[in-house]
C-alpha angles and dihedrals in degrees: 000000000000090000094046092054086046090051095056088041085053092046097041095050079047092058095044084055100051082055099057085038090056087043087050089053096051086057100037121094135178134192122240116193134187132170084053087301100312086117108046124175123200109217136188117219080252094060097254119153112230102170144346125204123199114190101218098236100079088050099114111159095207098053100043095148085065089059090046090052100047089051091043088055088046083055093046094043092050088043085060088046095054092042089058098046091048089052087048093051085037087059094053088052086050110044072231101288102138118231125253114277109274098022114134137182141230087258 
């Protein structure tokens, strides 16, 4: 019965983590930058926009797929950023050890 008493303490300190991690990815935000960082993106850790910012200078009326595409790339390049800093926090929960295939979490 000890071990089962140690199981419950251990999942219950894992749960308490993966609140504070989920309250760590809500403040935290990254950049993402594109155009050799004429387009940049602010990001929270829940993939919440929180600015863009357009040099001017790439706003051609005539070519407006390029500028969909650069801020595209800004989104994408903040997205890995978030991703990375989420393993990484992931890794801490964990001790590393990775999660099953398929396993997802509330965030």
């Amino acid at each position: 019965m000890k071990n089962l008493g140690n199981m419950m303490k251990q999942a219950q300190q894992m749960q308490s983590r993966m609140t504070e991690m989920q309250e760590a990815m809500e403040a935290h935000e990254v950049e993402g930058n594109s155009g050799g960082g004429m387009i940049k993106v602010r990001v929270s850790g829940k993939h919440v926009v929180h600015s863009v910012s357009i040099d001017p200078a790439l706003i051609d009326p005539s070519d407006p797929e390029m500028l969909e595409d650069l801020v595209m790339a800004a989104f994408n390049d903040a997205k890995a950023k978030i991703d990375a800093y989420k393993a990484e926090k992931m890794a801490d929960i964990t001790g590393g050890m990775p999660l099953p295939p398929g396993f997802k979490l509330p965030f």
